[in-house]
Structure formats: structure tokens, C-alpha cells
LODRENMI-764240 format. One line per 3 residues: number of its first residue (from 0); their letters; for each residue x, y, z of N, C-alpha, C. Coordinates in steps of 0.02 Angstrom, whole numbers, plus 50000, padded with zeros to 5 digits. Example, Ala and Ser with C-alpha at 12.3 -4.5 7.8 and 13.67 -1.06 7.14 Angstrom:
<atoms>
0> as> 50660 49716 50390 50615 49775 50390 50660 49835 50390 ~ 50642 49888 50354 50684 49947 50357 50645 50002 50394 .
</atoms>
This chain:
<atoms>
0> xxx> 50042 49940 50000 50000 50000 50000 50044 50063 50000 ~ 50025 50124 49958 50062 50158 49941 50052 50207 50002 ~ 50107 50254 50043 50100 50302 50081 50071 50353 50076 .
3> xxx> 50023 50384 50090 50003 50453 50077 50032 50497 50118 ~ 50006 50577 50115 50050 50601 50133 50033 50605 50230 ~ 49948 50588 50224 49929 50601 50297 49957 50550 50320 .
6> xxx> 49990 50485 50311 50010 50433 50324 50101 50441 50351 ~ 50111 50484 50317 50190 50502 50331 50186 50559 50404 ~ 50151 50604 50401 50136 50652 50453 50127 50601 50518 .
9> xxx> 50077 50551 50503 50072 50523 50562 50137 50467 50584 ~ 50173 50446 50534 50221 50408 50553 50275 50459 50619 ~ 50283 50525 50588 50341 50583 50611 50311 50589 50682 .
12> xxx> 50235 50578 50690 50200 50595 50753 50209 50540 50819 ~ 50218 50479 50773 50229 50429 50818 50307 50430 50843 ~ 50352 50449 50793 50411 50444 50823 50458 50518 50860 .
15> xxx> 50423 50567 50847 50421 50617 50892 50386 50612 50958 ~ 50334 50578 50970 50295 50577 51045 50355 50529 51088 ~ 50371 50471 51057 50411 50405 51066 50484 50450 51086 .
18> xxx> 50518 50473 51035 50581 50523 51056 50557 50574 51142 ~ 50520 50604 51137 50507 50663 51180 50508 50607 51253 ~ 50467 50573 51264 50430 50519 51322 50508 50495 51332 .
21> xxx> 50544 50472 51292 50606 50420 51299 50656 50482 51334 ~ 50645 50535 51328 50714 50596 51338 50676 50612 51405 ~ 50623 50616 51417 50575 50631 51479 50608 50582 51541 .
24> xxx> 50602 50506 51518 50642 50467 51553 50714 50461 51585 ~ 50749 50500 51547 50829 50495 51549 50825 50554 51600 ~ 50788 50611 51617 50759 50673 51656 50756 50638 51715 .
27> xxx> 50688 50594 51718 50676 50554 51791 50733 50545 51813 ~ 50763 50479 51775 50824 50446 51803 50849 50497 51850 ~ 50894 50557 51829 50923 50610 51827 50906 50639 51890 .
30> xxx> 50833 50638 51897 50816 50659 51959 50819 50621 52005 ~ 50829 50552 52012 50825 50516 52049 50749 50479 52069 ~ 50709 50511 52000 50646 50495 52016 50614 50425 52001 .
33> xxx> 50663 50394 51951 50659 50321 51943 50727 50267 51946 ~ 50702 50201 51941 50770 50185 51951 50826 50163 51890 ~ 50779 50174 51827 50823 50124 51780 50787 50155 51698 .
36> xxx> 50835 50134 51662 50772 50154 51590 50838 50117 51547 ~ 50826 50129 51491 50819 50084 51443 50794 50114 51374 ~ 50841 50151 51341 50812 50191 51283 50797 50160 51224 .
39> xxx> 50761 50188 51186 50741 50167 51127 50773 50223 51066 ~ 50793 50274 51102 50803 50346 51050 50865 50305 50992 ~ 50837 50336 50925 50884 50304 50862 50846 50227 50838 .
42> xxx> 50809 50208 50868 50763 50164 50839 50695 50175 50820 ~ 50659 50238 50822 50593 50258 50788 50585 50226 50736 ~ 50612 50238 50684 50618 50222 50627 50599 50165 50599 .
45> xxx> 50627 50125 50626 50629 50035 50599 50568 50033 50643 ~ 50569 50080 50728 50486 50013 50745 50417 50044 50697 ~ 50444 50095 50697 50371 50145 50683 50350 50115 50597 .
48> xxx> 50400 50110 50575 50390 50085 50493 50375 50016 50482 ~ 50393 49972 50528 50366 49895 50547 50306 49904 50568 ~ 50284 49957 50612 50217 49944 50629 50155 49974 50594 .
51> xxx> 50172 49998 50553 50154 50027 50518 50123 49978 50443 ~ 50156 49922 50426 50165 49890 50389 50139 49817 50405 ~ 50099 49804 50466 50063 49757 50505 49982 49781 50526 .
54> xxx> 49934 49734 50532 49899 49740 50538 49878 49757 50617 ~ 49894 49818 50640 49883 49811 50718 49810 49805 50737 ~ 49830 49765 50801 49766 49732 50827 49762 49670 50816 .
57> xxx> 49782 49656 50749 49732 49585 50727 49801 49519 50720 ~ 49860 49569 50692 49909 49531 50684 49963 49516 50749 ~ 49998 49470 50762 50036 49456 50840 50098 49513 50851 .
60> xxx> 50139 49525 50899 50203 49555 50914 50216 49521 50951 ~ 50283 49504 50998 50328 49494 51017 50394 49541 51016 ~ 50367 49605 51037 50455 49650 51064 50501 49642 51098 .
63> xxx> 50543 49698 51095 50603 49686 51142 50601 49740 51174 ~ 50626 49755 51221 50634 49806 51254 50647 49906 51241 ~ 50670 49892 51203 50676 49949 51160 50612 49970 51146 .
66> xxx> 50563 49932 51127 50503 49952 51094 50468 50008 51087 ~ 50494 50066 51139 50425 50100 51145 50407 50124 51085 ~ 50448 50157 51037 50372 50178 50969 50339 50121 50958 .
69> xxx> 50355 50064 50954 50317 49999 50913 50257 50015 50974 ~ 50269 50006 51034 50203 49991 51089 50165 50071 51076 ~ 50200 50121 51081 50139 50185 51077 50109 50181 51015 .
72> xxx> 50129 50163 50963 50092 50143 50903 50035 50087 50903 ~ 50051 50034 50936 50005 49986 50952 49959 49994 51000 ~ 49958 50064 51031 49901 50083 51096 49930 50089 51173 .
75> xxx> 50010 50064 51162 50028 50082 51236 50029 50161 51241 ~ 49994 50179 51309 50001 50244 51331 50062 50287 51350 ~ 50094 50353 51348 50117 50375 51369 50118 50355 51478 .
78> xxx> 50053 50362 51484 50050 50349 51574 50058 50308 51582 ~ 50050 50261 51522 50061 50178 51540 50150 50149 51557 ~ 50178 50179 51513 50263 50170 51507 50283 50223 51580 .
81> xxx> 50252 50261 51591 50275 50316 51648 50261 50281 51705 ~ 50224 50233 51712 50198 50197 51767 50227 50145 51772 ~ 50265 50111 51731 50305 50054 51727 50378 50074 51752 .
84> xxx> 50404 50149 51717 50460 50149 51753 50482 50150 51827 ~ 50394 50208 51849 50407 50209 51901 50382 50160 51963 ~ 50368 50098 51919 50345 50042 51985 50299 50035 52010 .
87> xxx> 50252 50084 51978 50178 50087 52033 50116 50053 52019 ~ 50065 50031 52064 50018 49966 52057 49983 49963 51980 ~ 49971 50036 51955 49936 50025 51892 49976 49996 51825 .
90> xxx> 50055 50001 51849 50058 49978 51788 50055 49917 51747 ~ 50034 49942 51681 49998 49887 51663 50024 49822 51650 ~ 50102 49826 51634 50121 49773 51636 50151 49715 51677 .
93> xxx> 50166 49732 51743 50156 49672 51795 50145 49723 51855 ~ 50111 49798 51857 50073 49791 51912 50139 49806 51981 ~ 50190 49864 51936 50256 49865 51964 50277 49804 52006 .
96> xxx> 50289 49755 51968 50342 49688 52003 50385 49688 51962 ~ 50381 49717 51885 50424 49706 51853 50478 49765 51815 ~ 50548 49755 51792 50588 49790 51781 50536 49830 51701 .
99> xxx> 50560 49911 51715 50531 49936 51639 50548 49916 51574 ~ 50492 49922 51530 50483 49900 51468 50481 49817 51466 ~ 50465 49777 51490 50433 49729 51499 50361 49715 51476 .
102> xxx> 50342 49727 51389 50281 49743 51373 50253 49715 51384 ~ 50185 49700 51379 50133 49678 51352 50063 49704 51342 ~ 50039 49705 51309 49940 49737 51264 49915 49677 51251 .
105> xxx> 49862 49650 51295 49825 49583 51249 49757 49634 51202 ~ 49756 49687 51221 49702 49724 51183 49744 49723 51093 ~ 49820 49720 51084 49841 49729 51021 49892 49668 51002 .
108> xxx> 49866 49607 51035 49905 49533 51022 49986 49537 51040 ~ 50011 49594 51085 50061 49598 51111 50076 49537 51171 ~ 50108 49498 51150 50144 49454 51192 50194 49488 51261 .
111> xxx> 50175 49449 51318 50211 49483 51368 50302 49467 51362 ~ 50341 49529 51366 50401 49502 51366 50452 49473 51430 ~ 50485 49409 51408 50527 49408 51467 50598 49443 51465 .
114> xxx> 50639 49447 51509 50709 49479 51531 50750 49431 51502 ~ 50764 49376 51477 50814 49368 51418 50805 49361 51376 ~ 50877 49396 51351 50848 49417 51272 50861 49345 51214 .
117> xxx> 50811 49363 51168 50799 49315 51103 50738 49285 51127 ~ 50719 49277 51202 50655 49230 51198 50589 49243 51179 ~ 50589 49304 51157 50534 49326 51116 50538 49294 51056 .
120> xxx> 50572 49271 51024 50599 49240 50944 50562 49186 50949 ~ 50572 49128 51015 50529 49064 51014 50471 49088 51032 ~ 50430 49123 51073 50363 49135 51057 50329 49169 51006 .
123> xxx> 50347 49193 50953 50348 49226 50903 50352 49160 50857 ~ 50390 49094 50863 50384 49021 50804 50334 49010 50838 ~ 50328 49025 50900 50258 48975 50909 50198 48988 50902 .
126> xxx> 50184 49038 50894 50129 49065 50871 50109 49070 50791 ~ 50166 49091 50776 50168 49067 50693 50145 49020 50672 ~ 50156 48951 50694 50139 48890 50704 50068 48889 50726 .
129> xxx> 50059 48908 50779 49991 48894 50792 49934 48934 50724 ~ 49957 48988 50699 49924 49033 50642 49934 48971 50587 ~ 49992 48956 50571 49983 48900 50527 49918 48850 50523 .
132> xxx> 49948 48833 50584 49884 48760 50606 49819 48790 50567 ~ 49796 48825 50603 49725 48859 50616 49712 48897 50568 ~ 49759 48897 50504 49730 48936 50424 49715 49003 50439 .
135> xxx> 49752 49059 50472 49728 49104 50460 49776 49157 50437 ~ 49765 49200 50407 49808 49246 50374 49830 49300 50418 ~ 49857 49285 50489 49884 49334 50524 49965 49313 50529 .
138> xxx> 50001 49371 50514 50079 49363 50536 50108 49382 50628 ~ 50163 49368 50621 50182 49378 50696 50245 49420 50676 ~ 50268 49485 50722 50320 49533 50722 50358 49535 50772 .
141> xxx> 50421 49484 50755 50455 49492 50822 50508 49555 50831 ~ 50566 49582 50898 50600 49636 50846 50638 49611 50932 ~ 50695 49622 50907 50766 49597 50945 50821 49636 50908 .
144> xxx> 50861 49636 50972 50929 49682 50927 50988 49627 50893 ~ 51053 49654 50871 51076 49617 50833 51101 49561 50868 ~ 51138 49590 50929 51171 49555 50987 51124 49491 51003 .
147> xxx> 51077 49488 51005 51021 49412 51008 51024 49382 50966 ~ 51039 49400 50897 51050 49349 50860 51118 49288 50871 ~ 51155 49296 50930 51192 49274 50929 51170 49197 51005 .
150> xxx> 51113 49228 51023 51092 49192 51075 51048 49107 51029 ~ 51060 49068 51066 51028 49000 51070 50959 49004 51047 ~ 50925 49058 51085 50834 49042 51046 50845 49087 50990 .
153> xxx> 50870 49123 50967 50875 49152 50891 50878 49114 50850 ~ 50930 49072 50855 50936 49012 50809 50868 48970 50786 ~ 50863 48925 50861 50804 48878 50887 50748 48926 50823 .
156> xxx> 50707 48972 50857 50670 49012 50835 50665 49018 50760 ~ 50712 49046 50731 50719 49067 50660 50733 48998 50610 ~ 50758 48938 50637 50755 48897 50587 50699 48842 50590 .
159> xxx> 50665 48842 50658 50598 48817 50662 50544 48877 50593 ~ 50554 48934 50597 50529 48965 50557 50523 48932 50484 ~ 50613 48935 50463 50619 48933 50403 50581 48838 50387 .
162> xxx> 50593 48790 50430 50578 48730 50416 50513 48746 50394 ~ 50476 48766 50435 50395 48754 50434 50368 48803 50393 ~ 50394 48841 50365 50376 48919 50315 50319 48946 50373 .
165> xxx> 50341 48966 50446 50293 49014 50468 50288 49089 50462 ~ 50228 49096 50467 50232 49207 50455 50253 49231 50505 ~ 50346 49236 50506 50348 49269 50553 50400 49328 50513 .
168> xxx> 50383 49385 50560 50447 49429 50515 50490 49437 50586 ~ 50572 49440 50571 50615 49437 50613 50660 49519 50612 ~ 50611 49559 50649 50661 49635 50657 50718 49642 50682 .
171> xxx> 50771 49628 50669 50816 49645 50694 50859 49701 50687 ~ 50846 49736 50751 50873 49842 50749 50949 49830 50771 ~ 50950 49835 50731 51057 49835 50721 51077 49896 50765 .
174> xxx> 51088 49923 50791 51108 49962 50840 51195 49979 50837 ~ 51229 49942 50809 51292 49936 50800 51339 49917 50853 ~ 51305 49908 50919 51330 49877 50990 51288 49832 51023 .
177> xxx> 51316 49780 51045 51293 49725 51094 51318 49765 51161 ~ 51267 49794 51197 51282 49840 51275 51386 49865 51255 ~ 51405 49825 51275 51500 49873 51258 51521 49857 51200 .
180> xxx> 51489 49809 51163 51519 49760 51096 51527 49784 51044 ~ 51570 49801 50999 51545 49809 50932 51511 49752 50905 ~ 51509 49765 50841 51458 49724 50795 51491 49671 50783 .
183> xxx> 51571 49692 50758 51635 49659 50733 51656 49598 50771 ~ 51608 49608 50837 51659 49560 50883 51591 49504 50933 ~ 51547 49531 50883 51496 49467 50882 51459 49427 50849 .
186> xxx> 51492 49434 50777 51469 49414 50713 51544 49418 50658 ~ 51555 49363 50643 51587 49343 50579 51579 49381 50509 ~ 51494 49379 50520 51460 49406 50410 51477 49505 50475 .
189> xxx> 51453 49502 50411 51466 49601 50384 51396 49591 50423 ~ 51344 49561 50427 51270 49590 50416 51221 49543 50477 ~ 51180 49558 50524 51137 49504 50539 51099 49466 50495 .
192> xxx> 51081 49496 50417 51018 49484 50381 51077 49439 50323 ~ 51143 49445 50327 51182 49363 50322 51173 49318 50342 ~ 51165 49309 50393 51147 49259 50437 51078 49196 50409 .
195> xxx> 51050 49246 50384 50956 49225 50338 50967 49141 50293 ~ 51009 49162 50249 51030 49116 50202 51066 49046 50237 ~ 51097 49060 50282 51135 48995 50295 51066 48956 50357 .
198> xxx> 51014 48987 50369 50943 48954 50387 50896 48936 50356 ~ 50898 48951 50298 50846 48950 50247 50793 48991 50224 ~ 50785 49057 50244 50754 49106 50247 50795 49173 50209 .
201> xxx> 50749 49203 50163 50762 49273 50132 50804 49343 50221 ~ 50846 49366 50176 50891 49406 50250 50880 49474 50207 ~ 50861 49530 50221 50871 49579 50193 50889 49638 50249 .
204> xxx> 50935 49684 50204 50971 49743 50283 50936 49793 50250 ~ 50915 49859 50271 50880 49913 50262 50912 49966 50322 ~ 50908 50026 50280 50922 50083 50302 50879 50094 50375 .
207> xxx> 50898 50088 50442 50856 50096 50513 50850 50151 50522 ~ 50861 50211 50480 50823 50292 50493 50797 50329 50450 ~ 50771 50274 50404 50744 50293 50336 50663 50241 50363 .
210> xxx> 50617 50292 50366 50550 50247 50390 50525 50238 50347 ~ 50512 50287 50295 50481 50245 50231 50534 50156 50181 ~ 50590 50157 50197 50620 50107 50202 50607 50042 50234 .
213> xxx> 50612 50051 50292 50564 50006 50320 50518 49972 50302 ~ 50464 50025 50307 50381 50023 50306 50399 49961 50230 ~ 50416 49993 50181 50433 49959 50105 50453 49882 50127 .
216> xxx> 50503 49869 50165 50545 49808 50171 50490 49764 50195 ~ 50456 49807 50258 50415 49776 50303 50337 49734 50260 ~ 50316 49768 50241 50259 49762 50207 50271 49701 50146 .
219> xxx> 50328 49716 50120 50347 49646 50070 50347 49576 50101 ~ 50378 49604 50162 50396 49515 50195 50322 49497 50226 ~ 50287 49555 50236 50213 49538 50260 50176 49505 50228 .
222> xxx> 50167 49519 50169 50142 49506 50088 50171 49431 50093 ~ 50205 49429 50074 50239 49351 50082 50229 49301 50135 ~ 50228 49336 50178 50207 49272 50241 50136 49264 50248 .
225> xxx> 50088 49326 50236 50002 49293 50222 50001 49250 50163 ~ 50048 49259 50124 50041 49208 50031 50051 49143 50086 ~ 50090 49138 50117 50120 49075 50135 50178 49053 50137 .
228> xxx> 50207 49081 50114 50283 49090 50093 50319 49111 50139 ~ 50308 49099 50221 50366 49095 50277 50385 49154 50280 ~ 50433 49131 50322 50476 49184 50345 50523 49244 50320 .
231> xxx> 50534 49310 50352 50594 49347 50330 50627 49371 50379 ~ 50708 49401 50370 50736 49431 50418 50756 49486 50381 ~ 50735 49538 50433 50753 49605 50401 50794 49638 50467 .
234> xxx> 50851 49650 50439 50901 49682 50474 50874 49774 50459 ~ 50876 49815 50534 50879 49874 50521 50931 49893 50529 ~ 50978 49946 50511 51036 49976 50530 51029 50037 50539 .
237> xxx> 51048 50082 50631 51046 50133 50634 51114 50132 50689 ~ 51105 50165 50749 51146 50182 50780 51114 50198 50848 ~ 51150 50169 50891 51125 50176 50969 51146 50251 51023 .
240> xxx> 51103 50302 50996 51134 50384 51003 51141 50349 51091 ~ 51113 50336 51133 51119 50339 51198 51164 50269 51237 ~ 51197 50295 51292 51213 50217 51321 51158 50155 51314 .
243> xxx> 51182 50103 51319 51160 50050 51325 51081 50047 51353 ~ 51092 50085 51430 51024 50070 51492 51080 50124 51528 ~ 51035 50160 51571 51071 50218 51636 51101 50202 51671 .
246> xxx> 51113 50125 51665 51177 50082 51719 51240 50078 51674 ~ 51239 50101 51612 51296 50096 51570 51334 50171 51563 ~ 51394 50158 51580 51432 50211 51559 51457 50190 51503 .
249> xxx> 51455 50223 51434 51464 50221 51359 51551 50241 51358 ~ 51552 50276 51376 51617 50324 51360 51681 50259 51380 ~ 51669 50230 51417 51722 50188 51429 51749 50112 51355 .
252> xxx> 51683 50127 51310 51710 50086 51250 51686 50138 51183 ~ 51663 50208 51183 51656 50236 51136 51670 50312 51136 ~ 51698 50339 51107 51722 50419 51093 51663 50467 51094 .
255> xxx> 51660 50505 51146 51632 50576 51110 51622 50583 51026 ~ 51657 50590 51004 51679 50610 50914 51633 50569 50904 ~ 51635 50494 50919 51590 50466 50877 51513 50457 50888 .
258> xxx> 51492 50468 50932 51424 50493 50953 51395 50555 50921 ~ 51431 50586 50930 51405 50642 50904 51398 50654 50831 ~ 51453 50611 50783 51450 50593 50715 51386 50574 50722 .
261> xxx> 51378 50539 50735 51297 50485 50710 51236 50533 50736 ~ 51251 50576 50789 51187 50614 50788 51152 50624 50737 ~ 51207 50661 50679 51191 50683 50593 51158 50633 50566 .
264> xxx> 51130 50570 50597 51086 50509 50550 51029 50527 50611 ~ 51033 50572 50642 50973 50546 50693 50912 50536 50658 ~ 50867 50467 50664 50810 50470 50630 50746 50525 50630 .
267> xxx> 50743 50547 50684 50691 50596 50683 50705 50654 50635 ~ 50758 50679 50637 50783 50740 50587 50792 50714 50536 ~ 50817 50641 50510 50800 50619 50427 50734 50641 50418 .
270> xxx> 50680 50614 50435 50611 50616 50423 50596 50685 50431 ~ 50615 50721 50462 50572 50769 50455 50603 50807 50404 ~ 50652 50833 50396 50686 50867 50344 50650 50838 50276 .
273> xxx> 50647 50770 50268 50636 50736 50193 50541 50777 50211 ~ 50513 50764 50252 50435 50806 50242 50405 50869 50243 ~ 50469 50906 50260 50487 50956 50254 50515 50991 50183 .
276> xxx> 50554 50948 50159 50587 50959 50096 50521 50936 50042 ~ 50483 50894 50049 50422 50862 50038 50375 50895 50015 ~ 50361 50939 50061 50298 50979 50068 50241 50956 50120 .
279> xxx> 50270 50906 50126 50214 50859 50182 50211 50907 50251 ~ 50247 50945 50291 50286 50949 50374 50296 50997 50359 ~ 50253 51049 50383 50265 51134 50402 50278 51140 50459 .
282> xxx> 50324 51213 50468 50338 51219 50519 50270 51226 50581 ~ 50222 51261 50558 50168 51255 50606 50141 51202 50617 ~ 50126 51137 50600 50134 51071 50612 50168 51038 50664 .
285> xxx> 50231 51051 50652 50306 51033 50685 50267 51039 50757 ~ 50274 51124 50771 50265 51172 50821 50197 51137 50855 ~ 50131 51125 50831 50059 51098 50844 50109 51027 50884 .
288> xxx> 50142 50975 50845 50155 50923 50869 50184 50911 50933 ~ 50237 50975 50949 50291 50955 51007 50259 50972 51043 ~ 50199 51042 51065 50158 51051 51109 50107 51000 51120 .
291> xxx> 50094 50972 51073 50058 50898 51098 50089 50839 51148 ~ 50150 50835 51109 50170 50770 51133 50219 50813 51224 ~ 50216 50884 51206 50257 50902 51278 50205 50894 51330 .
294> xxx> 50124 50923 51310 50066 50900 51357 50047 50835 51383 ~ 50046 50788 51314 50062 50721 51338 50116 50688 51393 ~ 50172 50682 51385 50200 50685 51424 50206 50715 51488 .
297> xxx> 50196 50775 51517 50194 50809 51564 50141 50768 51599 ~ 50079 50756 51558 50017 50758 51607 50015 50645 51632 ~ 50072 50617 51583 50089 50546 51588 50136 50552 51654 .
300> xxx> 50187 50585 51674 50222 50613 51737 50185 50621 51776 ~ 50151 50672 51795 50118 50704 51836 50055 50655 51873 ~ 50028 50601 51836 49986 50554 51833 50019 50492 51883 .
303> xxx> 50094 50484 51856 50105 50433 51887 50156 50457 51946 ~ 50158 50502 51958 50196 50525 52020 50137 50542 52074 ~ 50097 50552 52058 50032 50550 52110 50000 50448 52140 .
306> xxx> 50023 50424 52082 49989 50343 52087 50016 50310 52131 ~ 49975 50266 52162 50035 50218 52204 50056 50184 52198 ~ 50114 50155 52249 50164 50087 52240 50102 50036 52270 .
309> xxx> 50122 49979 52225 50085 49913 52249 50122 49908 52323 ~ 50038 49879 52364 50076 49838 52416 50114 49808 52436 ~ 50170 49801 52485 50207 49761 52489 50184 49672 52507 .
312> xxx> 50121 49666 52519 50069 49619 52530 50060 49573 52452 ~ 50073 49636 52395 50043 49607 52336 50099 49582 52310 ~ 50164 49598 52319 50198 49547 52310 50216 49485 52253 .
315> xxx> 50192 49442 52296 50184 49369 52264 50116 49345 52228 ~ 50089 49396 52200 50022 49393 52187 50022 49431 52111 ~ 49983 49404 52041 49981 49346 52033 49996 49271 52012 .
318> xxx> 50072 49290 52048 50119 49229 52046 50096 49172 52077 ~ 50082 49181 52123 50058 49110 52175 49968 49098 52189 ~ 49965 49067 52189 49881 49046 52169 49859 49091 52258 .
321> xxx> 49807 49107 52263 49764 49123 52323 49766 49067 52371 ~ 49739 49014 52349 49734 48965 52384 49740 48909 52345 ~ 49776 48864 52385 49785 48795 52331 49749 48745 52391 .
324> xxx> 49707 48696 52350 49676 48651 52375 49702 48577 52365 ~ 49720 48535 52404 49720 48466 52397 49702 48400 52404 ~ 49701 48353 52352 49651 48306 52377 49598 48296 52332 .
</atoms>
């Protein structure tokens, strides 16, 4: 399906609210107002154009942590992610027991995620599988960074795919670091989307701050896996502008100089300049947007700094049954 132009405006909207909320976070930290985060900034691009290119709602996910444009696109709230960082009973995804960005939406077939990474990859075959079984023309979107591809269920995962031709598409946001790693020193091929061929599955790499790129890559391998025709891996390639997580000090395996080089790919300023240059993205637009997404945000803060912490009672709850009966 071809992009229009209200279609591009709204892509820039999703990954501007997603940027603003993610820089809001690194603020908390800062204040001491939360304990941990986990950026997504420099990945808009690849989630927003993947999701974009799926049927939300109807079709499965399986994220990674990084996610947040993919989840605010799919219906996660701004208060909702603000409530997760900061631990408190509403949030929605375990009800603060669990570390942030730990998704899950059963309202948008979002699979809950666990804390090691790649195991989203095997629930993502298995569901595929089960879509198989059951004849229906829904795909599954998993999205992991490159560094997982090097883990045990990546493998498991992706060649159960390729055996069985399931619809799954395999995002992988190249980031250019495994937390201190280069790329160089966790992979042999030049490419994750190398990797494709020696499993049996189509590997394709795409520009990760080019969203109409994406969206293009995305939508092909979509097309293909409702035909029937299995699996794809689509490598994104961008750059990880922020440390690792707020427990990482960067500087100890990467230069100033070179951070700041890659700013010049930042995805948000590709896109907007090209809709800008476009005709699509006026400046009064721009201006309408950031006061949106600055109200949003503010009033997602302000919401969850008033909310409370779960009981210390609630605990083990609903981990452990209420009552177990025997006999």
C-alpha cells in the first residue's frame, strides 16, 4: 500500500511523541525519580515503519525492550510506560513487580516480554505455528537487537521458522553495539540479515532511519508470509545515540567524536527534513506536534507520580495461586 501524505505526518507523530517520552525518562532517572530506563532513541524508525506495515490489533508482536514507538503505536500509553518505570500498582504490565519495558497489550496481540533476550523469537515460532495450524492469514512481528542473534533461541526460533515456512517477520534493529560490543566482535558476516541464508530464509538489511524504508521492506515480507511463503529477516541499521540502559557508562568503550557523528543520521531529523523538503511537514505542524506530545508527556508524569506503589502484601500475587487446595 502506497503512503500518503497524511500517512507520513502520522508516522513523524509517532516517532516524535516516542523520542520526547524516551528523553522525559533519561530526566527522571536524573532526578532520581526512577530507578532504571532503557532507551529506545535512534530506533523510531525501523519500529514505527514495521508497525506501520502490520495489521495492528489483529496481527501478533513479540518486542524487545527497546520498543516504545512499536508499543505507543500499538496503543501503549504515554501513562502507561510512565507507570512502569516508576513501579507503581497501575502499571499495566506486571502491576510494578516488574523491571521497565517489559511489554505487554493483549488488547493489540502483544505478547508479554521476558528479561532474556531472544526469547521473544521462540514465542513469536510458536505462534506462527499455531496461525499455521489454524489457516489464518495473520503474521507475527518479532523485533530483537543484533546482539540476540547470537543467542541459542535466535537460532532455535528462526530455523523452526524457516523449516515450517511460518509468518513470522524477524526485526532485527542493528544498533551497531551488543551493551560494550561492537558488531565486529559478535558476528563473523558484515550483516545480521547474512545470517538468513545459511537458515533458509530470505535476509534483507535496510536503512534503520529511513521509515519509509522500512515500512517498504516491512510490508513485502508481510505480503509474503500471508501468501504462505514463511519467513523473513530484516536487518535494520541505525545507531545507538544513547548508552546501553542508565547503568551503562558508554564512554568507557566509545568516543565523544563518535556519538556525536551519528547524531547527523538521527532518525527523527532524517524524516522530518525529507517532509519538510516534501511539502508534507510545516513548520506550524512541527510546532502543533511538540506542544502535543510536551502535554502528553507532562500530564503521563504528573499522573504517575501521584499513583501508588503496589503493596508490599501484593507481592507474590499473581504469581502464586490464592489458595491451593488438595486432595
Amino acid at each position: 500500500m502506497a503512503l500518503t501524505a497524511e500517512m507520513k505526518r502520522e508516522m513523524y507523530w509517532w516517532m516524535l511523541l516516542a523520542r520526547r517520552l524516551d528523553e522525559r525518562a533519561w530526566v527522571l532517572h536524573r532526578q532520581g525519580k526512577i530507578a532504571f530506563h532503557i532507551s529506545g532513541i535512534g530506533h523510531e524508525a525501523a519500529q514505527v515503519g514495521a508497525g506501520f506495515a502490520i495489521r495492528r490489533g489483529y496481527d501478533w508482536v513479540a518486542p524487545y525492550y527497546r520498543d516504545l514507538a512499536l508499543m505507543l503505536l500499538l496503543g501503549f500509553t504515554p501513562r502507561d510506560f510512565v507507570l512502569g518505570l516508576m513501579g507503581k500498582r497501575e502499571d499495566p504490565n506486571s502491576g510494578g513487580r516488574q523491571m521497565p519495558n517489559h511489554w505487554s497489550l493483549r488488547a493489540a496481540n502483544v505478547v508479554s516480554l521476558s528479561a532474556p533476550v531472544a526469547t521473544q523469537c521462540v514465542h513469536a515460532a510458536g505462534i506462527g505455528l499455531a496461525i499455521k495450524m489454524k489457516k489464518r492469514d495473520q503474521v507475527v512481528l518479532t523485533a530483537l537487537g543484533e546482539g540476540s542473534t547470537s543467542q541459542g533461541e535466535w537460532y532455535e526460533a528462526v530455523n523452526w521458522a524457516a523449516i515450517h515456512k511460518l509468518p513470522v517477520i524477524f526485526l532485527v534493529q542493528n544498533n551497531k553495539y551488543a551493551i560494550s560490543e561492537r558488531t565486529e566482535k559478535q558476528m563473523a558476516v558484515k550483516s545480521a540479515a547474512d545470517k538468513a541464508c545459511g537458515l533458509g530464509l530470505p535476509g534483507i538489511s535496510v536503512d534503520g532511519t529511513d521509515v519509509f524504508a522500512v515500512y517498504e521492506a516491512v510490508a513485502n515480507a508481510v505480503a509474503e508470509a500471508r501468501a504462505g511463503n514463511g519467513a523473513t529477516l530484516i536487518e535494520t541499521v541505525a545507531y545507538r545515540i544513547t548508552p546501553h540502559s542508565s547503568d551503562d557508562d558508554d564512554r568507557s568503550y566509545r568516543s565523544h567524536e563518535e556519538v556525536e557523528a551519528y547524531k547527523k543520521c538521527d532518525p527523527l531529523q532524517v524524516v522530518q527534513s525529507r517532509l519538510v523538503a516534501d511539502g508534507i511537514l510545516e513548520e506550524a505542524v512541527i510546532a502543533e506536534f511538540e506542544q502535543r506530545a510536551k502535554e502528553m508527556v507532562d500530564e503521563a508524569v504528573r499522573y504517575a507520580e501521584s499513583a501508588p506503589y503496589p503493596d508490599a502484601l501484593e507481592a507474590a500475587y499473581p504469581v502464586y495461586a490464592e489458595e491451593v487446595r488438595h486432595g
